[in-house]
Residue, then its C-alpha position, 0 to 999 in steps of 0.5 A: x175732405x175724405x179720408x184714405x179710409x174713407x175713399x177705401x171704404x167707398x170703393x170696397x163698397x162699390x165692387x160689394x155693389x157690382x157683385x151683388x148686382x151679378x149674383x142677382x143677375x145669376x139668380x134671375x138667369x138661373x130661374x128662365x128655364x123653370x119660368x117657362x117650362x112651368x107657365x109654358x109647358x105646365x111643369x108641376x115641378x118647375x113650378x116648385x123650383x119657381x118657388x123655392x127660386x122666388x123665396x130664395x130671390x126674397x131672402x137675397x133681396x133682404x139681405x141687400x136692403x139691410x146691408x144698403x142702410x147700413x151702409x147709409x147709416x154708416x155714411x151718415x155718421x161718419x159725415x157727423x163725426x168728421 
């Protein structure tokens, strides 16, 4: 049987998961216009800003890895404990 807190923690979870799915959205949406002037026009700075929009895109991508087996890990020993 859940918790309060267990049942909170799960929906703070989701909303956590749906605004990281958002700012992942954004970010791609953010790099359309350099993507095609780059690979279109043959923009050498939009290039770079594909770049440094792709390393950026790397970096979030990280940090939802870890936050996802943390939160696994976190499930995982709550499912022990109880």
């Amino acid at each position: 049987m859940e918790t309060q807190n267990e049942i909170t923690n799960t929906e703070s979870e989701t909303q956590a998961g749906t605004s990281r799915y958002e700012e992942l959205q954004r970010m791609v949406a953010g790099m359309a216009s350099d993507f095609e002037k780059f690979y279109r026009d043959g923009n050498k700075a939009a290039g770079t800003r594909v770049r440094n929009a792709m390393q950026e895109l790397k970096a979030f991508a990280q940090t939802v890895r870890n936050e996802v087996t943390a939160i696994k890990n976190a499930a995982a020993t709550n499912k022990q404990e109880a």
